[in-house]
LUMKOL-177173 format. One line per field, with one value per residue: residue in three letters; chain; x, y, z of N, C-alpha, C, CB in turn. Coordinates in steps of 0.02 Angstrom, whole numbers, plus 32768, in hexadecimal, padded with zeros to 4 digits. Glycine has a CB too. Layout:
<pts>
tilo: ALA:...
vose: A:...
n.xx: X:...
n.yy: Y:...
n.zz: Z:...
ca.xx: X:...
ca.yy: Y:...
ca.zz: Z:...
c.xx: X:...
c.yy: Y:...
c.zz: Z:...
cb.xx: X:...
cb.yy: Y:...
cb.zz: Z:...
</pts>
This chain:
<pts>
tilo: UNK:UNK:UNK:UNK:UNK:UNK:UNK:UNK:UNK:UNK:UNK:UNK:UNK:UNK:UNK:UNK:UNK:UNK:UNK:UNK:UNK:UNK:UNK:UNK:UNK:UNK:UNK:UNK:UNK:UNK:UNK:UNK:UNK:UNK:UNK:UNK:UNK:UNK:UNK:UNK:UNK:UNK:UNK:UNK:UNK:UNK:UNK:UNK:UNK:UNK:UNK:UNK:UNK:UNK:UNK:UNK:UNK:UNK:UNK:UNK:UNK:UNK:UNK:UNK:UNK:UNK:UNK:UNK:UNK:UNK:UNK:UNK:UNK:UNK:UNK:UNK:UNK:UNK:UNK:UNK:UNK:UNK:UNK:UNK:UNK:UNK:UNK:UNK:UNK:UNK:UNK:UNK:UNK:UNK:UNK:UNK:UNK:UNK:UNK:UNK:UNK
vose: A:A:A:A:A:A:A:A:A:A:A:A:A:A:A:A:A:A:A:A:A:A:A:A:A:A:A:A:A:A:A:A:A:A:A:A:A:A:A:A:A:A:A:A:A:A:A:A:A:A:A:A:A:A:A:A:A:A:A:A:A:A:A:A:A:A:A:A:A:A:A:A:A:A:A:A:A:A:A:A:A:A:A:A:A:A:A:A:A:A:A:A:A:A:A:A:A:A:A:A:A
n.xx: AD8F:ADA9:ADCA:AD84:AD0B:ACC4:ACA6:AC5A:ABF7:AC06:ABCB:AB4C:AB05:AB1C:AACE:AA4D:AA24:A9AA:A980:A971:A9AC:AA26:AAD6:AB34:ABE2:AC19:AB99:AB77:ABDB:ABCA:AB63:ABA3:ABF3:AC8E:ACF4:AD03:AD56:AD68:AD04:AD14:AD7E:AD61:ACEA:AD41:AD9E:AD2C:AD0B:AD16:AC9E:AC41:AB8A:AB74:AB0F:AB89:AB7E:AB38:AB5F:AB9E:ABFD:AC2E:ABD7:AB79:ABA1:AC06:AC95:ACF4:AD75:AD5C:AD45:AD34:ACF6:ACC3:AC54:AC11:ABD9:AB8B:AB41:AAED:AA9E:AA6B:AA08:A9C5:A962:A9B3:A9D4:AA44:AA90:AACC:AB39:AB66:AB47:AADD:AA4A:AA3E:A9CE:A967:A987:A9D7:A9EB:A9D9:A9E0
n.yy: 5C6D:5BEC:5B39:5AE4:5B12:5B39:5AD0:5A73:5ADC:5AD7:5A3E:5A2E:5A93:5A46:59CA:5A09:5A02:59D5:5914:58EC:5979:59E0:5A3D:5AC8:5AD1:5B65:5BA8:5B6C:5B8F:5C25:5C34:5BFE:5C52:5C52:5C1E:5BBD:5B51:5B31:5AF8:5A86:5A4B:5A24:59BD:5955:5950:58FB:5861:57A9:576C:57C8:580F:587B:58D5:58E0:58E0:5922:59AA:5A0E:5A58:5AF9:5AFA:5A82:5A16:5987:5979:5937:58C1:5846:57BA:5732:5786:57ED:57A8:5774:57D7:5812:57A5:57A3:581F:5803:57BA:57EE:5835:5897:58DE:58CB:5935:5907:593C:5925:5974:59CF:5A1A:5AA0:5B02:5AC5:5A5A:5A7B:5ACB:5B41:5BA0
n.zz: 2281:22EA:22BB:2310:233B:22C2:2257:229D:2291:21F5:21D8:2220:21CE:216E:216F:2180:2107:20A3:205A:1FB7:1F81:1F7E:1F8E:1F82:1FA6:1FB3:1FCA:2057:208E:2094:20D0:2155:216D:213D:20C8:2026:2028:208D:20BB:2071:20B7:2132:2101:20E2:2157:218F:21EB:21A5:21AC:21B7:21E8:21AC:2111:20B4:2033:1FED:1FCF:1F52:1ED1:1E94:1DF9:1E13:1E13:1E3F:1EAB:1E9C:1E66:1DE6:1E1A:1EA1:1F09:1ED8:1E77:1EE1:1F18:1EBD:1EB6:1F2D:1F27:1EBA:1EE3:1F31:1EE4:1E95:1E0A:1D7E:1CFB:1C3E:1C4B:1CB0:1D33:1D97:1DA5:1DFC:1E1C:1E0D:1E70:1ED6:1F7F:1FFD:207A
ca.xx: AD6E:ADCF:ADAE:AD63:ACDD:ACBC:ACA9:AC16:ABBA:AC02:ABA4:AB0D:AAF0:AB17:AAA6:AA05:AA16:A975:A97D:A966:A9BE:AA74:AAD7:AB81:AC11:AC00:AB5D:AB90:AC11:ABA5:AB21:ABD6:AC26:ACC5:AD1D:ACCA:AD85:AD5D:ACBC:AD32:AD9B:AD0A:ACE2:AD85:AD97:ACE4:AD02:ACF3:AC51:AC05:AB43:AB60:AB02:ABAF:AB6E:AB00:AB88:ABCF:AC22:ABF0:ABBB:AB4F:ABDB:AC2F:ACCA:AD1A:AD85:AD43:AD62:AD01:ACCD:AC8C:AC1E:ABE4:ABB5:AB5D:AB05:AABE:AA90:AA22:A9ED:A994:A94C:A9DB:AA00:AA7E:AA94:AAE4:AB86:AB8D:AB1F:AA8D:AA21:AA4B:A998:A936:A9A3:A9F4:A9C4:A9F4:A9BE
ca.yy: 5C3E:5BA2:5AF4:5AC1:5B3D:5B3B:5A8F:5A6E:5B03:5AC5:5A04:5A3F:5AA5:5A10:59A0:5A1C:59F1:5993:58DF:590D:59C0:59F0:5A7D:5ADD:5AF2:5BAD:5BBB:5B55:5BD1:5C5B:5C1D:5BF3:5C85:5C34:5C05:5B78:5B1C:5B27:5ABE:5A30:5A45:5A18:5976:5947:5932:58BE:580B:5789:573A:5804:57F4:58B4:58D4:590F:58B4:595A:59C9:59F7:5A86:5B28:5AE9:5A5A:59D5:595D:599F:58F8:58B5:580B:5795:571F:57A9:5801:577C:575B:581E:580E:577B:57BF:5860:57FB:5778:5820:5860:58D4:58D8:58ED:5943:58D7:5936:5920:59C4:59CE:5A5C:5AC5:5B16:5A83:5A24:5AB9:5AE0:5B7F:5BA7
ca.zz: 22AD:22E6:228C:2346:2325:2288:2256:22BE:226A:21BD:21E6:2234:2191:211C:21A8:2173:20C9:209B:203A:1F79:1F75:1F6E:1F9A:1F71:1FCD:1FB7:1FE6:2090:20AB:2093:2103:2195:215A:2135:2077:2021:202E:20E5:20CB:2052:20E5:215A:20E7:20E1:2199:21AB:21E6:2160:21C3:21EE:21BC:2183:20E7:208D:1FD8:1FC8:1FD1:1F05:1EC0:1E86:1DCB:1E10:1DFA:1E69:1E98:1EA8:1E0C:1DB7:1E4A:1EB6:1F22:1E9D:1E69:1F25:1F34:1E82:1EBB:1F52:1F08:1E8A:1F0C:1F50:1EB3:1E7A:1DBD:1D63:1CAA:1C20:1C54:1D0E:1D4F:1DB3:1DBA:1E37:1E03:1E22:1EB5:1EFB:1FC0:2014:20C6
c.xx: AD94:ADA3:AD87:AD1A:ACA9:ACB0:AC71:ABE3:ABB1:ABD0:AB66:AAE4:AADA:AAE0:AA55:A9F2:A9E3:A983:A96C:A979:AA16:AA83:AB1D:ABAC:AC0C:ABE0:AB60:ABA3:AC01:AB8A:AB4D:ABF3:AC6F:ACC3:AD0A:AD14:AD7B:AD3C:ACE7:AD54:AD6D:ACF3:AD16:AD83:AD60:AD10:ACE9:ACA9:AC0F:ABBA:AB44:AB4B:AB24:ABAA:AB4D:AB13:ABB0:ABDA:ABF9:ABC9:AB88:AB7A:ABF1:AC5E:AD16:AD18:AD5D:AD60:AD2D:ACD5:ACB5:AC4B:ABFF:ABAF:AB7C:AB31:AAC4:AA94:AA40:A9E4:A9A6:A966:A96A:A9F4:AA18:AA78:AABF:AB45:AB8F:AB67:AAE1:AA7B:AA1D:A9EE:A957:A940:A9CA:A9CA:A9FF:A9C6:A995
c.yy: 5BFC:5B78:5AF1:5AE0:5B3D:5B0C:5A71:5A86:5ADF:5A7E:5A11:5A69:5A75:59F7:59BE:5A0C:59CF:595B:5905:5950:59C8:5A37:5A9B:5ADE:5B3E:5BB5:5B9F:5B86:5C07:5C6F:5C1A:5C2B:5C6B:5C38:5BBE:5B3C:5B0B:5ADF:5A7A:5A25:5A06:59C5:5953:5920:5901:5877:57EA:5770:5781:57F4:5845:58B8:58FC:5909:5904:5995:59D9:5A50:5AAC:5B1F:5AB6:5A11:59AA:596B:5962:58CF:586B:57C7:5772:5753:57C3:57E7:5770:57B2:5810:57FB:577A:57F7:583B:57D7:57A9:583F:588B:58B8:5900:58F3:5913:58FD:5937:595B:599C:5A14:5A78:5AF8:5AE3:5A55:5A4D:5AB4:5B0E:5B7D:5BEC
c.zz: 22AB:22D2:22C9:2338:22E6:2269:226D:229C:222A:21B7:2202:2201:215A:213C:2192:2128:20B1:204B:1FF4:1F6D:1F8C:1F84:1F71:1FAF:1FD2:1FC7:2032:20A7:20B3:20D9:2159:21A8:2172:20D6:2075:2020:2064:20EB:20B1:209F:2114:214C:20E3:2120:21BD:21B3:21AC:2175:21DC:21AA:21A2:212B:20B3:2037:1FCC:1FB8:1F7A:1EFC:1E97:1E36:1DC6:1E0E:1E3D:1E76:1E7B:1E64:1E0F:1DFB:1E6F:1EF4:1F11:1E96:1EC5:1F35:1F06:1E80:1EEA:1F49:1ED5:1EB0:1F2A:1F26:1E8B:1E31:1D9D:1D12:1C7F:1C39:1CA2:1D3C:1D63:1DC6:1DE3:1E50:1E33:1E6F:1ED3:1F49:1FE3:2057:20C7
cb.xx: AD23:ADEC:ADE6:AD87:ACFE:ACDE:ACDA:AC12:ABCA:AC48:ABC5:AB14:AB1E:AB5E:AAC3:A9FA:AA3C:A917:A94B:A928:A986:AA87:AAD3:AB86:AC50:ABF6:AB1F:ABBC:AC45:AB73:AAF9:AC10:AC13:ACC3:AD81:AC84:ADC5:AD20:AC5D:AD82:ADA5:ACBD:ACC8:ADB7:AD98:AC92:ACD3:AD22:AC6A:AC32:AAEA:AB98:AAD5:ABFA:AB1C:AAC7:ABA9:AB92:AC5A:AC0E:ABE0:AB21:AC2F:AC3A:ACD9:ACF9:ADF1:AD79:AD8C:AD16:ACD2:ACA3:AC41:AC33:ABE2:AB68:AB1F:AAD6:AAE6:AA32:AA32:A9B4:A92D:AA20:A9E7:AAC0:AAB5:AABE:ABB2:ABF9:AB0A:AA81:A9F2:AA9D:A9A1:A946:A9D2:A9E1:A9A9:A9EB:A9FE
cb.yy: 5C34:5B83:5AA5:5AD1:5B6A:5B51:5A7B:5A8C:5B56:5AC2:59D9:5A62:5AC8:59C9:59B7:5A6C:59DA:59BF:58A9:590B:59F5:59E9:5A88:5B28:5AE1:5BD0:5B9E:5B27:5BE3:5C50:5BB6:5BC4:5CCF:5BE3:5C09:5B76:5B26:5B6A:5AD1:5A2C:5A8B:5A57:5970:5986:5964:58AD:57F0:573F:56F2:588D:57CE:58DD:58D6:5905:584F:596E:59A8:59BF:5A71:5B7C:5AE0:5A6D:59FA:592E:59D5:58CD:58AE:580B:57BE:56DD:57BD:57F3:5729:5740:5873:57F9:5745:57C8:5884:57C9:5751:5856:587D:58ED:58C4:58C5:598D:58D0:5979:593D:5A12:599B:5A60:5B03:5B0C:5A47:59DA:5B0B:5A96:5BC5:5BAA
cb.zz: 2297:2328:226F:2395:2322:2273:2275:22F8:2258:21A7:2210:2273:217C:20FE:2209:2183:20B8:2095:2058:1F6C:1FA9:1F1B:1FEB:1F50:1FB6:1F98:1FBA:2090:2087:2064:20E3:218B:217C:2162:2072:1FBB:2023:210E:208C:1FF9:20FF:2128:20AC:20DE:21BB:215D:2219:2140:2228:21F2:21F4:218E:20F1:20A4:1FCA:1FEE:2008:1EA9:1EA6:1E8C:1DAE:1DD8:1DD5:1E5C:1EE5:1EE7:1DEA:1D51:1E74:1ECB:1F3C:1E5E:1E38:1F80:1F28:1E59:1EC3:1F7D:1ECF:1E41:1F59:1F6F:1EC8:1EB1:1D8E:1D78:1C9D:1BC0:1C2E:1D13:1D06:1DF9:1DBB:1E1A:1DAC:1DE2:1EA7:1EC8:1FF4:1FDD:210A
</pts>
């Protein structure tokens, strides 16, 4: 499926995400049927000013994927700003703040 295509679906997925809940890349990809590099892909390409809700977006252990950096901390901060917490090592409950369609 071309990026033109695909891309749309991948954002209109993240877009259902509700406030306080998180997802995976994998589980995205699942849900697009595409490869969850697709979906970084996907975030990658957002405008710095898009109102997409890509903060909710973390990797398949619950993590951030994004090294120690100020975007890190801006995802982190929105994440908590919503309710989402994090374990003393960086994890969030996929259990608890997980959302699947």
């Amino acid at each position: 499926m071309p990026d033109s295509e695909l891309y749309p679906k991948i954002y209109a997925t993240i877009n259902a995400i509700p406030a306080g809940l998180v997802t995976s890349y994998g589980a995205i990809a699942k849900m697009v049927g595409c490869g969850p590099r697709q979906v970084g892909y996907a975030l990658h390409a957002l405008p710095k000013d898009s109102k997409l809700p890509w903060h909710r977006v973390l990797n398949h252990a619950g993590r951030i994927s994004l090294p120690p950096s100020a975007g890190y901390e801006r995802q982190r901060t929105l994440l908590e700003q919503e309710g989402v917490e994090f374990s003393l090592k960086g994890r969030v409950d996929l259990k608890r703040f997980g959302w699947e369609i």
